[in-house]
C-alpha positions as CSV (number, residue, x, y, z in Angstrom):
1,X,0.0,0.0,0.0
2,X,1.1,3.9,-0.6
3,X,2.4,5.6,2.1
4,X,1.4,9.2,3.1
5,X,4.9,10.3,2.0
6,X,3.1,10.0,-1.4
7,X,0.2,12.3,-0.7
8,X,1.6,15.5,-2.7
9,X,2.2,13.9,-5.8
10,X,-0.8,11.2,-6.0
11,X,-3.8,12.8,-6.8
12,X,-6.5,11.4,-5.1
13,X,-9.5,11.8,-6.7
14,X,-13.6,11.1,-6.0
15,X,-15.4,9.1,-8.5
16,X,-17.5,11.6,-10.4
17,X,-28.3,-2.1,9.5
18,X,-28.4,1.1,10.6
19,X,-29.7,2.8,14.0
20,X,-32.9,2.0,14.8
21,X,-34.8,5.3,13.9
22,X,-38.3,3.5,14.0
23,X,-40.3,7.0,15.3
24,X,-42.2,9.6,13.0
25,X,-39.6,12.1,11.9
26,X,-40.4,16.0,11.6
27,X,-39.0,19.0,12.4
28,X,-40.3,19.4,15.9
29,X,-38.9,16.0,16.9
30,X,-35.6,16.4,15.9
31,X,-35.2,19.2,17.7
32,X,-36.7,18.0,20.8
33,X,-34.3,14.6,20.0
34,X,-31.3,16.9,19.9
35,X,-32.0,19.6,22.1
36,X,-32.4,19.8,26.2
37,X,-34.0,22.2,28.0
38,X,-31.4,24.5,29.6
39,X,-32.2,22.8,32.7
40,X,-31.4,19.5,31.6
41,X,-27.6,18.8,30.5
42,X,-26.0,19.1,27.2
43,X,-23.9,15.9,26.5
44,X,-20.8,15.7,24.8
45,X,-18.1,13.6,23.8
46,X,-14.2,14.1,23.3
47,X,-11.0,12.5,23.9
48,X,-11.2,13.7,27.6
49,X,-14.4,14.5,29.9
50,X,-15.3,18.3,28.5
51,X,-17.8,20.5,30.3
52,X,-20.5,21.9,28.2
53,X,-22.5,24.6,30.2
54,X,-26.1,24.7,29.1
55,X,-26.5,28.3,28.0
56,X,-28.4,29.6,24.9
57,X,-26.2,32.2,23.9
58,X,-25.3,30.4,21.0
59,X,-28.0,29.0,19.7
60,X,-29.1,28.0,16.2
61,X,-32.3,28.2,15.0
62,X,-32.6,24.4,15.0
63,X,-32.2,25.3,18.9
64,X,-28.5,23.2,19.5
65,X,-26.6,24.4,22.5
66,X,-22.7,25.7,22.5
67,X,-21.1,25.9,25.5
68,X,-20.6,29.4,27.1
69,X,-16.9,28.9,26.5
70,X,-17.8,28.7,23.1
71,X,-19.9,31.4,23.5
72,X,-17.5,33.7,24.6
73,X,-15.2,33.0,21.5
74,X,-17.4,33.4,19.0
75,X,-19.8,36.0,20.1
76,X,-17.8,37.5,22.6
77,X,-20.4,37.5,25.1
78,X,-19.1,36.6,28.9
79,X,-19.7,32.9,30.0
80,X,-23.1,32.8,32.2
81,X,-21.3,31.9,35.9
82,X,-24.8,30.5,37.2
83,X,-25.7,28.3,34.3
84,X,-25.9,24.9,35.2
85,X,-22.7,22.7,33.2
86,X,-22.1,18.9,33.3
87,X,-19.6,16.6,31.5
88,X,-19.9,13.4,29.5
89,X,-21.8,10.6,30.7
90,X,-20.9,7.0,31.7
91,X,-23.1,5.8,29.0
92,X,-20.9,7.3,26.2
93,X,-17.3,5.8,25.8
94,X,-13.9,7.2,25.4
95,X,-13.1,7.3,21.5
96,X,-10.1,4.9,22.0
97,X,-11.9,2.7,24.1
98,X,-15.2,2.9,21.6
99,X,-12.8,2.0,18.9
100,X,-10.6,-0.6,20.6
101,X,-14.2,-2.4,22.1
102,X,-15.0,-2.7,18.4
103,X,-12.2,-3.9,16.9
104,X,-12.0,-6.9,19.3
105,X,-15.9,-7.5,18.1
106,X,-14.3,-8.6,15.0
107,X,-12.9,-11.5,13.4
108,X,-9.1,-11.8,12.0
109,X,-10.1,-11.5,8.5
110,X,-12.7,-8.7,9.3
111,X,-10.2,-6.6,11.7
112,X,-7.5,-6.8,8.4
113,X,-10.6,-4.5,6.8
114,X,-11.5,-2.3,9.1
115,X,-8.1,-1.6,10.7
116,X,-4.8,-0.1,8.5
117,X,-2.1,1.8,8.8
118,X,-2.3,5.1,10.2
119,X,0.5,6.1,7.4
120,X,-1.0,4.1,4.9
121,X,-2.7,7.2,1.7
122,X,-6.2,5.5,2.1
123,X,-6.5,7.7,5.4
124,X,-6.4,10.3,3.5
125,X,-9.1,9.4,0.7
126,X,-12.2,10.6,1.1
127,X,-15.4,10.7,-0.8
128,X,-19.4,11.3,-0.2
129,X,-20.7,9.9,-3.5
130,X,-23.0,6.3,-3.3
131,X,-19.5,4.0,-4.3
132,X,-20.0,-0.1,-5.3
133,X,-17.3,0.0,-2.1
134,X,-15.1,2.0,0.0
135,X,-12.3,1.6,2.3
136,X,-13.2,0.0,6.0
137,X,-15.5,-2.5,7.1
138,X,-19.4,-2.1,6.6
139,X,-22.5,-1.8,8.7
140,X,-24.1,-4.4,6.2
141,X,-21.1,-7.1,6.7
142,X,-21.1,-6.5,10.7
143,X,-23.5,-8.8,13.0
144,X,-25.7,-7.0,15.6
145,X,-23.7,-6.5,18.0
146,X,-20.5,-5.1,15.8
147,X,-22.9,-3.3,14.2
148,X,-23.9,-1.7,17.8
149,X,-20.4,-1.3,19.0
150,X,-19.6,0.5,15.9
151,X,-22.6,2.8,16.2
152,X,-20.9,3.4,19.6
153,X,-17.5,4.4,18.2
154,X,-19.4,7.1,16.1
155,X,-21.3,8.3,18.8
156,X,-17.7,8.9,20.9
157,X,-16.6,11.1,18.4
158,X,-19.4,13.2,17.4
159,X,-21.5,15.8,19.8
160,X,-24.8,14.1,20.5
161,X,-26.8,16.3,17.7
162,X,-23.9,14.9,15.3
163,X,-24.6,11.6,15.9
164,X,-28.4,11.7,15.1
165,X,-27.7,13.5,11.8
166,X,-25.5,10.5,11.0
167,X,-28.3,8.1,12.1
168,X,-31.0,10.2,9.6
169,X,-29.0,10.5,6.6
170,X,-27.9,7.0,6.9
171,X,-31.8,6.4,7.1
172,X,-32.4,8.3,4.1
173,X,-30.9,6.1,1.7
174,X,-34.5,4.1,2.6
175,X,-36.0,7.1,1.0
176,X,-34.0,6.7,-1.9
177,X,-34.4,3.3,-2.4
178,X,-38.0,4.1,-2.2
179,X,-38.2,6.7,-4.2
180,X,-35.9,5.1,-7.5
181,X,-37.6,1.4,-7.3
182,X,-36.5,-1.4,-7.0
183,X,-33.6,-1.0,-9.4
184,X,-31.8,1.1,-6.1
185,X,-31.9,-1.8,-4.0
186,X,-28.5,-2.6,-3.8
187,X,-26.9,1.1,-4.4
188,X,-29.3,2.4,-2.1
189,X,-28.7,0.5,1.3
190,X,-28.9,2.0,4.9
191,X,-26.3,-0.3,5.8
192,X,-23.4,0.8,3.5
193,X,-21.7,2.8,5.6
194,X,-18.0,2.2,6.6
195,X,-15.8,2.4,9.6
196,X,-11.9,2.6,9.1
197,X,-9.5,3.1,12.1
198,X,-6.1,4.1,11.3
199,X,-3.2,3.2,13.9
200,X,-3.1,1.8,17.2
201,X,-6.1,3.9,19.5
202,X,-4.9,4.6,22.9
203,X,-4.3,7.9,24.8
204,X,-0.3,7.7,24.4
205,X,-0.2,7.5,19.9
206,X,-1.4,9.1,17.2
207,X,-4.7,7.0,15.7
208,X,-7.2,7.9,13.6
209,X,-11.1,7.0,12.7
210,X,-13.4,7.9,9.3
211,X,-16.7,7.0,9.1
212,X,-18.3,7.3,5.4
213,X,-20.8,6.5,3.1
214,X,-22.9,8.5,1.0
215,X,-23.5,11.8,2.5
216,X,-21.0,11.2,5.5
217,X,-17.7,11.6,5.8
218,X,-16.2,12.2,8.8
219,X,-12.7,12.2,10.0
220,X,-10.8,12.5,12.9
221,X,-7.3,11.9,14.7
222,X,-6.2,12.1,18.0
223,X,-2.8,12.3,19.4
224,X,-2.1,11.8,23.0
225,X,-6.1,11.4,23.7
226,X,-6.8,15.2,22.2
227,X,-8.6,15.7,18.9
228,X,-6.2,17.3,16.9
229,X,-7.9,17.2,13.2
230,X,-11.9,16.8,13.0
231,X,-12.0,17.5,9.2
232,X,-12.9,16.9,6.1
233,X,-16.5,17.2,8.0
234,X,-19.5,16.4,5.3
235,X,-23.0,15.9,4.9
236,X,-25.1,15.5,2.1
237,X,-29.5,15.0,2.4
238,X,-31.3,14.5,-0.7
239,X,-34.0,15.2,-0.7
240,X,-33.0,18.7,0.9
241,X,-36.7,19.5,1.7
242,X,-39.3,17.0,2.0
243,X,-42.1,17.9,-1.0
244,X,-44.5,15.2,0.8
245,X,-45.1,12.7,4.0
246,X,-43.6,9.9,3.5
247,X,-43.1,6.1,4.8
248,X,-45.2,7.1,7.6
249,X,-42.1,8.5,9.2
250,X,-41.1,11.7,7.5
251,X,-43.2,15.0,7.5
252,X,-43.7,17.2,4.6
253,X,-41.1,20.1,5.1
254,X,-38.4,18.2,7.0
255,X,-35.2,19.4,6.5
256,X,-32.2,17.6,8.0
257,X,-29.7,20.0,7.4
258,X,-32.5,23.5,7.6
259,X,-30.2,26.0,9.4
260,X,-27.3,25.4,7.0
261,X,-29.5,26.5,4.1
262,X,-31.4,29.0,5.9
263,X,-29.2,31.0,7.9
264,X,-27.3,31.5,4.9
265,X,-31.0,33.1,3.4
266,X,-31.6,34.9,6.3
267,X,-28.1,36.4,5.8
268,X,-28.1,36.9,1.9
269,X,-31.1,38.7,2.5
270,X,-30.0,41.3,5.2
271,X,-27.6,42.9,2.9
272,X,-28.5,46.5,0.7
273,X,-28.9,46.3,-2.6
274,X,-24.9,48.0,-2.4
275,X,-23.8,45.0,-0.7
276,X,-25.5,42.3,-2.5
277,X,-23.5,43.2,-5.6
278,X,-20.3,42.6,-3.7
279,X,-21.2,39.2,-2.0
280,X,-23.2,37.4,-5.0
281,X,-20.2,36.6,-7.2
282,X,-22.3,35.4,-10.2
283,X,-25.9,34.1,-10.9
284,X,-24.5,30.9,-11.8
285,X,-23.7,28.3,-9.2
286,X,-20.8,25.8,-9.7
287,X,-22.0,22.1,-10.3
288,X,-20.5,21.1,-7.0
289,X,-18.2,22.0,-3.6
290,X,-14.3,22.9,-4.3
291,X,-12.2,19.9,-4.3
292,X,-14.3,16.9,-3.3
293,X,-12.5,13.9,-2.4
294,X,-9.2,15.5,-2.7
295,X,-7.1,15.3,1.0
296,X,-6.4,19.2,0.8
297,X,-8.8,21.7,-0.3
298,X,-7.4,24.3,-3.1
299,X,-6.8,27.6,-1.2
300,X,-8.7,30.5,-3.1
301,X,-8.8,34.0,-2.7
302,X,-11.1,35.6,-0.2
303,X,-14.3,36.8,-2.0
304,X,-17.3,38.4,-1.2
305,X,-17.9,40.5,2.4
306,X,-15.9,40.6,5.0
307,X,-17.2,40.5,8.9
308,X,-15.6,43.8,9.3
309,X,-18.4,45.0,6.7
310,X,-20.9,43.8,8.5
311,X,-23.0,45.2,11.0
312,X,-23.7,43.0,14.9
313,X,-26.9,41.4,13.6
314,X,-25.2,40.5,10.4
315,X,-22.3,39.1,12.0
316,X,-24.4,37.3,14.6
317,X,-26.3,35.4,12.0
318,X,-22.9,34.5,10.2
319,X,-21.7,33.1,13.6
320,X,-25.0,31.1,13.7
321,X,-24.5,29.9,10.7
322,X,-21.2,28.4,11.4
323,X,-22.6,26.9,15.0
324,X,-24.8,25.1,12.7
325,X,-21.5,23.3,11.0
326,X,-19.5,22.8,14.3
327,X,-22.6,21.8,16.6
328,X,-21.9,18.3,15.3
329,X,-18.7,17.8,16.7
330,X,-17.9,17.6,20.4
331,X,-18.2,21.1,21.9
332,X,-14.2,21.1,22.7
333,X,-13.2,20.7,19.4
334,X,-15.9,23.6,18.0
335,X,-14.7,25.7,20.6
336,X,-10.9,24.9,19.1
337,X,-12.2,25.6,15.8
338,X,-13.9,29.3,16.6
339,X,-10.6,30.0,18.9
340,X,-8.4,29.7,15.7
341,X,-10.8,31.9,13.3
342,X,-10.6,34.7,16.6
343,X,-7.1,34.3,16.7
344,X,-6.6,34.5,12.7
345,X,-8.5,37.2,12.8
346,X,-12.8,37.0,12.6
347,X,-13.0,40.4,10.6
348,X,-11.1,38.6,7.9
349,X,-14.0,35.9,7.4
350,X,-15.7,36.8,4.1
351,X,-18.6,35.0,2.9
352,X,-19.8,34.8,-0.7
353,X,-22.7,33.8,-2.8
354,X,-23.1,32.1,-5.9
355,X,-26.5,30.5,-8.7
356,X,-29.9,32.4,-7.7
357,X,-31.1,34.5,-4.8
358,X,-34.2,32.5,-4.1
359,X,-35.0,29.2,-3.3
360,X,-35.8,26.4,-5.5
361,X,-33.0,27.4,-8.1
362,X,-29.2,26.0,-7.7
363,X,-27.6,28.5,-5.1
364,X,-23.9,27.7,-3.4
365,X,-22.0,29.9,-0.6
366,X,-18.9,30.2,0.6
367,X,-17.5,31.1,4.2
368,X,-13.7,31.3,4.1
369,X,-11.2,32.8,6.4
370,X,-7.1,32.4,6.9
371,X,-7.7,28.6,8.7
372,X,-10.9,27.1,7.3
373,X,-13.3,26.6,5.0
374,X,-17.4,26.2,4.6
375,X,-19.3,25.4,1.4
376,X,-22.7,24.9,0.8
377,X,-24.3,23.5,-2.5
378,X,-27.9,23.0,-3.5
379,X,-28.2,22.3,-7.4
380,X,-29.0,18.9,-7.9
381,X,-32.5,17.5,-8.2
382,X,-34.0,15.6,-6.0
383,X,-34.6,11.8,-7.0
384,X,-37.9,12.7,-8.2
385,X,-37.0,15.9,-10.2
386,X,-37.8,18.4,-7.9
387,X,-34.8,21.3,-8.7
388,X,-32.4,22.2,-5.9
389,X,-33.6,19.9,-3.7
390,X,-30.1,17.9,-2.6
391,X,-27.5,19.9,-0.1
392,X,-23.7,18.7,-0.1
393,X,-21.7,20.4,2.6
394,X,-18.4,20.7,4.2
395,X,-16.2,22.1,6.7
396,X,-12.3,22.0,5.9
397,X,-9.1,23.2,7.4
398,X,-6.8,25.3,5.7
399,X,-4.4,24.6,8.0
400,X,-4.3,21.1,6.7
401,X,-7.3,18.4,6.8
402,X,-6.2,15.4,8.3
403,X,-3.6,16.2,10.4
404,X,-1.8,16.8,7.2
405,X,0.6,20.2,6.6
406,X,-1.9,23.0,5.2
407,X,-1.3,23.6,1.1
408,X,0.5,25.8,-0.1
């Protein structure tokens, strides 16, 4: 196998029994599913025991809560001293313990799949698109309880609102398969989703984890028990917006990823007539995200409006916007991500627009500063024809994705 000495000159390109979600799914219940009260705790997971206080200083429309920590670096507002705070629970694992529990679930043969070299290039091969097969070792091949244990290794890495996206848009390659026939059965399979640890996990190495399938890919190392790389971070739902109830479990209008696409409205639409012609870039959208599958995304320069051009409710909604990205991950390592934008400078985040200024016709954005990068596309039709109606998006670091050195 290639090593990752071999990254820079190998391209690395994309070709162009899942949780048990058994209950009615709309909008309401996914919030409540995700969300507690302010007086009840707000879990999280991370390479060490991280306390989240419960404040809603930070909150997305969808309702997720940021810690006041978090708080404080991205809105600059001073941490609530009397709001209540706990840390992980017993019932979620440590990620090196989640993933060494589920490697001894396997057998010989099966481990050779689902563990390789943390040096070896596939760690750094990524991809989002339905593939015949992928690195790692699949739900579909695993029994119940692998299967279980490896739903338990994702759940350790990801905040507990990131671990129910996973479950849905695993869930909604049901809805595909439902929606293309028959014909989909086999491409479109709840169960194809693949778990790939890379190294030895423990709290004294450097080991990493992916989980991927269509419309997931997430990837993470840790070195010394700390997160040190949580990126490429992607999601994909098609259908975007549900046109109709359906399989007595999804309600018309559910959106899995709604504040992604409208918090980026609700911004678009704040801006003068004046400012609009500096942030839309074109009328024409690209046909999809910049470098996708690639293990470095293609530094570009900065476009559209800065934060220092906007005014506080502006900027407020921007920072919304990006607590709707990092609210999946566990709230140390979002708080790691908005302390590095601070510290590189939050008045040099521009963000950009691209395709239509109004739903229902192919629109993309872009929210880029010196050490990251967000992208948002919706142009592709749904699987039955409905226009615009299937989101990719991604958060990357421009400091390097994968632990990797940050392009030049």
């Amino acid at each position: 196998m290639k090593s990752l000495e071999q990254v820079n000159s190998v391209a690395t390109t994309a070709p162009a029994v899942s949780p048990l979600i058994t209950q009615p799914i709309t909008q309401s219940s996914i919030n409540q599913s995700t969300t507690p009260p302010l007086s009840r705790r707000c879990f999280v997971s991370s390479a060490s025991a991280v306390t989240a206080t419960a404040v809603g200083i930070a909150l997305s429309s969808r309702g997720f809560l940021a810690s006041s920590a978090m708080a404080e670096v991205v809105l600059g507002q001073p941490n609530d001293t009397n709001a209540q705070s706990s840390t992980t629970t017993a019932k979620t694992l440590q990620p090196d313990v989640a993933a060494v529990t589920f490697l001894d679930s396997l057998t010989k043969e099966q481990r050779a799949i689902a563990q390789i070299s943390y040096d070896d290039l596939a760690r750094v091969q990524w991809n989002f698109v339905p593939m015949t097969d992928r690195k790692g070792f699949p739900l579909k091949d695993m029994d119940s309880v692998q299967q279980e244990l490896a739903m338990k290794l994702l759940k350790s890495v990801v905040s507990e609102s990131g671990f129910r996206r996973s479950e849905l848009i695993m869930q909604y390659e049901g809805v595909l398969r439902e929606q293309e026939g028959p014909k989909s059965a086999a491409r479109r399979d709840p169960a194809k989703y693949h778990f790939t640890i890379y190294g030895e996990p423990n709290k004294k190495s450097m080991w990493a984890v992916s989980i991927e399938g269509h419309h997931l890919s997430l990837n993470f190392v840790f070195d010394q028990g700390k997160v040190v790389d949580s990126t490429p971070q992607f999601f994909g739902a098609n259908p975007a917006t549900f046109q109709s109830d359906m399989m007595n479990r999804y309600e018309k209008g559910f959106q899995l990823l709604r504040d992604e696409e409208q918090l980026a409205w609700d911004l678009l639409s704040s801006f003068s007539e004046e400012r609009l012609a500096k942030v839309i870039i074109t009328n024409k959208a690209p046909s999809e995200i910049d470098s996708p599958g690639s293990p470095q995304a293609t530094p570009t320069t900065l476009q559209g409006i800065a934060v220092a051009e906007m005014n506080e409710s502006q900027r407020t909604t921007l920072l919304r916007l990006l607590t709707a990205y990092g609210e999946s991950v566990p709230v140390a390592v979002l708080e790691e991500r908005m302390k590095l934008i601070k510290q590189a400078g939050l008045e040099k985040v521009h963000f950009a627009w691209w395709g239509a200024s109004k739903p229902g016709i192919g629109h993309y954005y872009k929210i880029q500063g010196p050490t990251f990068l967000v992208e948002f596309i919706n142009v592709q039709a749904d699987a039955i024809g409905n226009k615009a109606n299937h989101i990719h998006c991604v958060w990357r670091d421009l400091q390097g994705d994968f632990n990797l050195p940050a392009t030049s």
